[in-house]
ZAMARMAR-439783 format. One record per residue: x, y, z of N, C-alpha, C in turn. Coordinates in steps of 0.02 Angstrom, whole numbers, plus 50000, padded with zeros to 5 digits. Atoms other than C-alpha are relative to their C-alpha. Last residue first. Layout:
BEGIN
XYZXYZXYZ ...
***
This chain:
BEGIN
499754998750045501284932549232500725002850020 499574994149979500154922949352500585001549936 500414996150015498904911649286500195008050008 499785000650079499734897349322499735005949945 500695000150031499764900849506500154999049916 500445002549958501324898149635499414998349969 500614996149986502534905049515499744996150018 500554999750076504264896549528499495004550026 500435001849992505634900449695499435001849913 500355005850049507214904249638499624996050017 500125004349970507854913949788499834994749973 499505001849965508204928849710500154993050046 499445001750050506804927649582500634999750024 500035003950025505484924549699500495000049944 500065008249969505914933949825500044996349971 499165003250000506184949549703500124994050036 499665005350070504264944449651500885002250022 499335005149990503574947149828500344997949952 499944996749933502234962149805500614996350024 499454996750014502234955549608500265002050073 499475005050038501534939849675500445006650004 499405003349948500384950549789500494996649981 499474997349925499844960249668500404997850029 499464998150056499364944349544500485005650039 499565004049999498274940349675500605001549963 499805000349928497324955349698500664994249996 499464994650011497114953649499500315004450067 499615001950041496374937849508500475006950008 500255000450059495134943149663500634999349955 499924993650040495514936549827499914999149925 500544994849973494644921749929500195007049968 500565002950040495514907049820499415006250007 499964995850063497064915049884499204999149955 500294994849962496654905750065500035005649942 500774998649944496244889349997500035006049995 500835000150052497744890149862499555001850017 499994993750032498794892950018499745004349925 500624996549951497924878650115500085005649975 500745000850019498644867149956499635005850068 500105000250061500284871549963499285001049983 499835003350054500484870550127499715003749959 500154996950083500224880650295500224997449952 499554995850005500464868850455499845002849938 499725002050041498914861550522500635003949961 500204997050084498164870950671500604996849943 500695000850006498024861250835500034999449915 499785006450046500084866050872499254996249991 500595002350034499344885450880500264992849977 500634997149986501104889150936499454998049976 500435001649947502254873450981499475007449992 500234995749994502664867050827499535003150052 500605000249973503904854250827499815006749988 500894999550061505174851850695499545000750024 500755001649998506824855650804499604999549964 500384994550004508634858050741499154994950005 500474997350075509884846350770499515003450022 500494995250017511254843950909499825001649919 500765000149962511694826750961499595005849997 500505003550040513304827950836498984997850037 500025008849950513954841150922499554996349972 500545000849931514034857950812500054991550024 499524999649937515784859950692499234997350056 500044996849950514884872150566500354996250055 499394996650031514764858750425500235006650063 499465005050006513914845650533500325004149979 499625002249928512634860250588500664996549998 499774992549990512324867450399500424998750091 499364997950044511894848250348500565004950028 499755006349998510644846050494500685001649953 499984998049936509704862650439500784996150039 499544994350014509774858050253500325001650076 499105004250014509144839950299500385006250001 499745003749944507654847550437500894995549954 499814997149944507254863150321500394994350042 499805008149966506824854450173500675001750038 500125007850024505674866450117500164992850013 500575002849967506104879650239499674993449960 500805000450003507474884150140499754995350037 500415006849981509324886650178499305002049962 500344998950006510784900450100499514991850006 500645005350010512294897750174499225002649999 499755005150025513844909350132499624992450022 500365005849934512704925750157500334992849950 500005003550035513464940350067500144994550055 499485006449939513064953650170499774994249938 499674996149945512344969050078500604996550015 499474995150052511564962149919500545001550023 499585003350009510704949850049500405002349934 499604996950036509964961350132500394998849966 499015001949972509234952850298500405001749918 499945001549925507404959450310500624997550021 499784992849963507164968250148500134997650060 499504994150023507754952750041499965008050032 499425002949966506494940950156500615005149952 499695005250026504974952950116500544997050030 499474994050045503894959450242500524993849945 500214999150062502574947550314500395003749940 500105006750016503204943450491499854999149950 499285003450015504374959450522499864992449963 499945002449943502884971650493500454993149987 499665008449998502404983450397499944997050054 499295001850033501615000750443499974991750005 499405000849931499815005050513500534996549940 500164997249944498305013950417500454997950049 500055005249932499225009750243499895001150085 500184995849952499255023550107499694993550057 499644994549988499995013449974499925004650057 500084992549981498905000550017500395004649987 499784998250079499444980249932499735010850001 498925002050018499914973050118500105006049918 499554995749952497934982050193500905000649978 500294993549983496984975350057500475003550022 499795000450072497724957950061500055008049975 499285001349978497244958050252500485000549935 499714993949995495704962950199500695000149998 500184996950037495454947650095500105008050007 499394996950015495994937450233500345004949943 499805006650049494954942550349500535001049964 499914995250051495194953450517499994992449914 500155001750089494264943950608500095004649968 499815007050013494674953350806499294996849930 499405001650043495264970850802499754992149989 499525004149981494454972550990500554998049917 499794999549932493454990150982500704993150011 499224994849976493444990150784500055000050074 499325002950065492674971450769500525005450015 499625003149970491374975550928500674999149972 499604994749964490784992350851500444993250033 500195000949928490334981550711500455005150036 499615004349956490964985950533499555001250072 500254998749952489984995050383500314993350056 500664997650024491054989650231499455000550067 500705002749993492764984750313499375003349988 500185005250060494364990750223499364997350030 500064996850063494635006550342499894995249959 500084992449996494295002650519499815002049921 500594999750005494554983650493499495005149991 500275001850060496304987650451499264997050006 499714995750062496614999550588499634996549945 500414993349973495834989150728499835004649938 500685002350046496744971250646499615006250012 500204998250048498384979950672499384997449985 499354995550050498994985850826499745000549934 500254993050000497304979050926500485004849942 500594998649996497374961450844500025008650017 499974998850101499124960250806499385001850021 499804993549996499344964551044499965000349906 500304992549984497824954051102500505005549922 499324995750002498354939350984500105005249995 500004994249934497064924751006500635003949991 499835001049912497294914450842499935006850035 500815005149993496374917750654500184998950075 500604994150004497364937150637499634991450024 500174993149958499064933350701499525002949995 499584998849932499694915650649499805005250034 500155004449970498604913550484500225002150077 500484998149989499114929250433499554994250032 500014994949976501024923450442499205004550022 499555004149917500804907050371499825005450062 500575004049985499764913750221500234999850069 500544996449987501324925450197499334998550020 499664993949937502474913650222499755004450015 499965006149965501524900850077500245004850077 500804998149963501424917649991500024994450034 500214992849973503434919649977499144999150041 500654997950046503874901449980499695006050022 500665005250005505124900850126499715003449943 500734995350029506804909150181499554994649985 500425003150025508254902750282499515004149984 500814998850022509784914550292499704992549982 500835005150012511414909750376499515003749965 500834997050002513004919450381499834998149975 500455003850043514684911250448499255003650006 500535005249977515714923550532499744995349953 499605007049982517504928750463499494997450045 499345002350040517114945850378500184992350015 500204998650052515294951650447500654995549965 500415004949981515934947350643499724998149919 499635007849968517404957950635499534994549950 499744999650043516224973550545500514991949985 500375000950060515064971850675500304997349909 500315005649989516184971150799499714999349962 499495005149988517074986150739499884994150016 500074996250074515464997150712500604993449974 499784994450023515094994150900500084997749896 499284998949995514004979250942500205004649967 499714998049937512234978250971500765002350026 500254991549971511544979050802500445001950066 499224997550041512524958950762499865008150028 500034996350045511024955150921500575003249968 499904993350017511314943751048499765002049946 499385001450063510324930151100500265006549993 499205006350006509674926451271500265000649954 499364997149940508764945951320500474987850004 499574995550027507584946651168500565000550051 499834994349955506044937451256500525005549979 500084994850048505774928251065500015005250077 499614999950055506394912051123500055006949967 499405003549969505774911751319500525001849937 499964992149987504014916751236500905001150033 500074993350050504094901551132500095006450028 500824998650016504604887451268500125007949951 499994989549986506574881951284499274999449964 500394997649927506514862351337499695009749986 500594999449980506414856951161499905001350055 500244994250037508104864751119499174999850029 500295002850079509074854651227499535006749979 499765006650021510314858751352499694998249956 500435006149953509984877351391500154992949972 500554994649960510914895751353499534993850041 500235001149920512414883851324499825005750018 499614995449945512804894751161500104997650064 499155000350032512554879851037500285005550072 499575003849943510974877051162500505002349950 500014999849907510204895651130500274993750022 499494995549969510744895750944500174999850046 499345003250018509664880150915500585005250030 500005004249948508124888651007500774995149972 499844996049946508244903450888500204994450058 499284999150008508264891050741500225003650030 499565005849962506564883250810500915001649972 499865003149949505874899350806500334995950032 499784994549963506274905650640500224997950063 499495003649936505974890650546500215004250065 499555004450030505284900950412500454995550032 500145002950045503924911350474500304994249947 500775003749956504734925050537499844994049952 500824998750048506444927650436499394997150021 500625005549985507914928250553499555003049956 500744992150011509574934150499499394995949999 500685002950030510864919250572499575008050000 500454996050010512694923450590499434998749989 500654997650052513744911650663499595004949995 499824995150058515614909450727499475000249948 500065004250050515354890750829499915006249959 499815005149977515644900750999500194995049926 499164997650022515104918550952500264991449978 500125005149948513154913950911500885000450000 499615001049993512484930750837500114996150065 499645001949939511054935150787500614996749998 499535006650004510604944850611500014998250086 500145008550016509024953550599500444997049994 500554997349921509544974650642499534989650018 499985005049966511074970050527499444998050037 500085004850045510574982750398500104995750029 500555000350028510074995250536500074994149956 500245003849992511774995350620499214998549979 500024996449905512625002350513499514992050000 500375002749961513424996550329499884999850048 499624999149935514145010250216499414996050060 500254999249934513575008950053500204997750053 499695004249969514505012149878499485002350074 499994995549952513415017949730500264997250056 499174997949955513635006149603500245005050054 499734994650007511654999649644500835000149989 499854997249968511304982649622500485005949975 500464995849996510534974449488500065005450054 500484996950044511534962749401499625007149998 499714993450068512804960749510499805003449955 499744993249967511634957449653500655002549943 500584996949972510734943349561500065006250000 500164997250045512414936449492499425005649989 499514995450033513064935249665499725003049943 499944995149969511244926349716500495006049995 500534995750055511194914149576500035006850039 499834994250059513054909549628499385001549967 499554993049984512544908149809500245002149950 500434994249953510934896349758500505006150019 500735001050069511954884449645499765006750009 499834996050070513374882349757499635004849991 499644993349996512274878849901500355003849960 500544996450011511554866249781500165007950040 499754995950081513314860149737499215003150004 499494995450023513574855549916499835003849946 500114997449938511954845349982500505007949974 500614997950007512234835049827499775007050024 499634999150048513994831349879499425005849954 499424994450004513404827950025500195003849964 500354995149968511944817149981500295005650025 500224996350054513314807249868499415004650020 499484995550052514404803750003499685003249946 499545003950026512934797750113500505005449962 500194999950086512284808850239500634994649979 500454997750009512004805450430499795002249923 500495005049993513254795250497499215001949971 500035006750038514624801750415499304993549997 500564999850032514264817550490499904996449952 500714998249975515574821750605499104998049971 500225006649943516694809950508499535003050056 499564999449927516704823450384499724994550040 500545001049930515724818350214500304998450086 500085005249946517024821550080499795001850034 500365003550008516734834249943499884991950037 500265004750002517054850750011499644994249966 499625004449974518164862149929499834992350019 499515000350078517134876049873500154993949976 500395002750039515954871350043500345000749908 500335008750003517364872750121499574999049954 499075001850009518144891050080499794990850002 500014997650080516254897150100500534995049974 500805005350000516094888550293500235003349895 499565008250011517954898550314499534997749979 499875004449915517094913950279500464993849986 500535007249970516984923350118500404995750078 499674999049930518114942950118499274992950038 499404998449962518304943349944500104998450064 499895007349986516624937449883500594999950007 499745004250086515904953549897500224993850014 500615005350023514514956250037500425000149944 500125008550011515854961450151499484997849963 500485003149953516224976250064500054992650023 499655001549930517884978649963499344999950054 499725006850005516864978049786500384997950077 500845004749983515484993449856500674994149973 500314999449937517335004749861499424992550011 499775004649956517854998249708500044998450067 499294996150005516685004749604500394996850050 500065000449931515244992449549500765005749988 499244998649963514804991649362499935002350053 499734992549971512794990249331500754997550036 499934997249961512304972249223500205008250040 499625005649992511194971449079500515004650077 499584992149999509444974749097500784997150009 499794997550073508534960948996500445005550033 499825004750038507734950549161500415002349931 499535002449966507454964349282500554993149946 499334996350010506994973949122500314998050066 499715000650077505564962149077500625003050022 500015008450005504774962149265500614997849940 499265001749956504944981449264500204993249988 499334999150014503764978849130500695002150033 499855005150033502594969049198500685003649958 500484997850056502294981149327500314994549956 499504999450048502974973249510499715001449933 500125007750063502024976349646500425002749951 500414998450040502224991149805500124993949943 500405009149974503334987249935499635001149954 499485003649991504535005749883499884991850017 500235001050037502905015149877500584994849976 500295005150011502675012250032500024997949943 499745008749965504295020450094499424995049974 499265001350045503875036349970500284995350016 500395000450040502025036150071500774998849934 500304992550045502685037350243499804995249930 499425003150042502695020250322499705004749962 500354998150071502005024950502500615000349938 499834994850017503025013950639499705002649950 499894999650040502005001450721500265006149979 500354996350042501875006350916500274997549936 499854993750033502924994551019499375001049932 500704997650001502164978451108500055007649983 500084994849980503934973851131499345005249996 499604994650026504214963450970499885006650047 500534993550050502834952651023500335006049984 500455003149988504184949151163499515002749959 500474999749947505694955051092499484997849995 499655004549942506874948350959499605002050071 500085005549997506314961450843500574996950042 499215001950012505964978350867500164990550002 499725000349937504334981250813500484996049985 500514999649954503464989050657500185000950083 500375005449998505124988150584499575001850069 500255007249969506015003450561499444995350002 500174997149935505885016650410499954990650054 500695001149977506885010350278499915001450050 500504995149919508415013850212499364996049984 499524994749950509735002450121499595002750054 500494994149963508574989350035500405003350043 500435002249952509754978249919499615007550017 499635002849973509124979049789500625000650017 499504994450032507484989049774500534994150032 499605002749945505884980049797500545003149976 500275004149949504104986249757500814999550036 500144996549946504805001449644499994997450047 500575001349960505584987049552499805003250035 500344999850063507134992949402499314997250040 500695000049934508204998249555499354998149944 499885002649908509834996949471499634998050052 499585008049995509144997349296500244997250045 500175006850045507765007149278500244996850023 500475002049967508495020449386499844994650013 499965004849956510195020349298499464997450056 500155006150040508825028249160500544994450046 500855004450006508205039949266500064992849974 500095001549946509965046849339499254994050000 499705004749989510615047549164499844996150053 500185004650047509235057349097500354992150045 500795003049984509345068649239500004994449962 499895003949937511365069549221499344998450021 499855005249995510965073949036500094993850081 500245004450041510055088049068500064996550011 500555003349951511095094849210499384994249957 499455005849959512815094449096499024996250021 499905003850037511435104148952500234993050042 500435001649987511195116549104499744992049934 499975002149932513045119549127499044995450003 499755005849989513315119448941499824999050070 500405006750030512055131448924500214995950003 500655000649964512795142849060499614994749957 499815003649908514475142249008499234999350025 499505007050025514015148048812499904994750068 500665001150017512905162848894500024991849967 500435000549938514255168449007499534996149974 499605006749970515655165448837499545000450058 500015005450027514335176148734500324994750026 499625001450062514285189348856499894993549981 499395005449966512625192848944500474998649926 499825006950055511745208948903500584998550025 499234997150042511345218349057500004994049957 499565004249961509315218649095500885000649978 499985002549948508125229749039500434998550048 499434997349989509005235948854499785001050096 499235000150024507305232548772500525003550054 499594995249956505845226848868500805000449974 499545002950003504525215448779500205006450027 499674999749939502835217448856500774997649979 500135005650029501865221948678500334995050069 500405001450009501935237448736499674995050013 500094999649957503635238248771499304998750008 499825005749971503775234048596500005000350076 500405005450051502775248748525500124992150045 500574996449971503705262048641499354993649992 499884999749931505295256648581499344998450036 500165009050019504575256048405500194998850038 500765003950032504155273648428499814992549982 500405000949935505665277648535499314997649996 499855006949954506475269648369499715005250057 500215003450022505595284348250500214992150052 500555001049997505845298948357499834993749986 500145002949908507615294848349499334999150021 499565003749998507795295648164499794997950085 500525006250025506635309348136500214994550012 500484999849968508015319248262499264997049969 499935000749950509255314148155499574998150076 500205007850001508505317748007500264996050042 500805001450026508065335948069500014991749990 499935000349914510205339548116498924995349992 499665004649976510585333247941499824999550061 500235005950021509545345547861500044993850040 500574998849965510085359347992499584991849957 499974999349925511835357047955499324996650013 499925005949962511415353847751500284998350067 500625003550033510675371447745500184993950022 500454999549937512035379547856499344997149981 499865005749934513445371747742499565001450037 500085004150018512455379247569500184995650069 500595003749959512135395947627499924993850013 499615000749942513995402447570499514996750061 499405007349970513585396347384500274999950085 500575004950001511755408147367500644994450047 499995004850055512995423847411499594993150016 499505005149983512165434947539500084995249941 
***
């Protein structure tokens, strides 16, 4: 056979050989990397625009974490206090009943406690440096904007003559006085809640009212804060309403039975809403630990089957170093050291409670924009004042007696030193932070010099 006609079946077969070395050689590095646990040609390759779309989608999520952490900071920049307080698990007991109804404390899961919890020093810094959070316009048409203020608002703007209701009682310049501190206090409070409140818009039930009463007659709102006049401003309501002719006839259990005042809770969505727009809303508050002293004073050193078994049982249970069987059977001396113990617990053997909680989680004042803000300090002129402006009969003022434990000296300044004197520096400091939005919404100073 000629040599030249061999030549195409030579390079055939050549060609066909490096081919087949050729393949051998990637099942061999196939083979290799599978090995190794990688897995070629597994799964379907994604196109470049699927693979594009998908990182941007998880890039979006990125950022929206970032964003969510860092409006964290700033809207809610206090685990302890968040402003205002939307949810929360109910109050121990319902209030306005007898001992609040001798109801079971509600357990305060562990994500609700951590929400009362102290203030770190640097939240502290970034309530003070964060700058404000834009509102949308939803949360601006609430009633807690300053769109939809009462008549009592619209006056006190206005007011600087001393109505002949009440001529006899302040001078022109105690009036006047009387006025620009309300001011004072409702524009630290706006700025407060502009500052730091969520823009997320909230829809107000009846839970955020669950502490206002309502007196139709003279168009008031009062949110009660234990401990701060409470009582004797329940017994005012009851004659404005003719529930009784004077105040000192109505006795304590009589005030807190729950069946003479109403409740804002009680009314449909529409009443509520009425009553929010063109009532007058009250808050008095008090020196956070001064209220808190007050308050443990009141339910752990006096006879008081139902704090004693509810909560002194519990907290003697778990903060007392070998305890009497008598102490856990009746609950009774709980000190006040536990009692300190028990407020600063994340894991707390019984929930809150309406007499110690803060005054910003108990009437909301982010929520409802309250066009008189009082204090217990100088409760009997503010009190007095808030009546003449309101329209009330000049023979009605607000009581100063104290008829529970009236034996026991009223909590000051100085007994609340006394009773801090018994925790350790950095117990104390807790509890500051445990009430510091109080103290900065309300512009109350630091109590200790030592506090930061």
């Amino acid at each position: 056979m000629d040599p030249l006609m061999m030549w195409p079946s030579l390079i055939w077969i050549l060609a066909e050989r490096l081919g087949r070395l050729h393949e051998y050689s990637e099942d061999s590095r196939e083979g290799e990397l599978d090995a190794q646990g990688v897995k070629l040609g597994s799964t379907p390759r994604q196109s470049r625009e699927t693979l594009s779309t998908q990182e941007r989608e998880r890039g979006k999520s990125d950022n929206y974490q970032d964003h969510q952490a860092t409006e964290v900071i700033i809207s809610s920049p206090i685990p302890p206090m968040q402003f205002p307080h939307f949810e929360k698990s109910k109050q121990t007991a319902a209030p306005g009943s007898r001992e609040h109804s001798r109801q079971t404390p509600t357990p305060v899961s562990r994500e609700q406690d951590i929400s009362s919890l102290h203030v770190s020093k640097r939240h502290r810094k970034l309530l003070k440096t964060s700058p404000p959070v834009h509102h949308n316009s939803k949360s601006d048409s609430s009633p807690s904007s300053s769109s939809s203020s009462s008549s009592l608002s619209a006056s006190l703007s206005s007011s600087s003559v001393v109505p002949p209701s009440a001529s006899g009682s302040f001078t022109p310049d105690k009036w006047k006085k009387l006025v620009s501190i309300q001011e004072a206090r409702r524009q630290l409070m706006k700025e407060m809640c502009a500052k730091y409140k969520s823009s997320i818009s909230k829809t107000i039930t009846g839970h955020h009212v669950r502490n206002l009463f309502v007196e139709d007659k003279y168009k008031l709102l009062y949110c009660q804060v234990p401990k701060a006049g409470c009582s004797n401003w329940k017994r005012t309501l009851m004659v404005l309403a003719g529930k009784a002719p004077n105040a000192q006839s109505i006795k304590h259990d009589t005030v807190h039975d729950g069946h003479h005042l109403k409740e804002l809770n009680s009314f449909d969505r529409k009443g509520i809403m009425h009553r929010l727009e063109t009532y007058t809303k009250v808050i008095f508050v008090r020196e956070p630990l001064e209220k808190m002293v007050s308050a443990y004073r009141d339910k752990f050193e006096n006879p008081n089957n139902y704090y004693h078994s509810m909560f002194g049982k519990p907290i003697i249970s778990k903060y007392r170093v070998n305890p009497s069987l008598e102490a856990l059977k009746t609950g009774n001396g709980v000190t006040f050291k536990e009692f300190v113990q028990y407020l600063l617990d994340v894991h707390r053997p019984v929930g809150m409670d309406i007499h110690w909680d803060q005054a910003n989680q108990l009437c909301n004042p982010c929520l409802i924009d309250y066009d008189f803000i009082g204090k217990f300090e100088n409760m009997d002129e503010e009190s007095n004042f808030l009546l003449r402006l309101i329209g009330a009969p000049p023979n009605v003022k607000l009581p100063n007696f104290k008829d529970r434990n009236p034996a026991d000296k009223r909590t000051s300044t100085q007994i609340t030193e006394k009773y801090f004197s018994q925790v350790s520096t950095l117990e104390r400091q807790r509890i500051y932070d445990f009430y510091y939005t109080d103290y900065l919404m309300f512009n109350y100073t630091k109590p200790f010099k030592d506090l930061y």
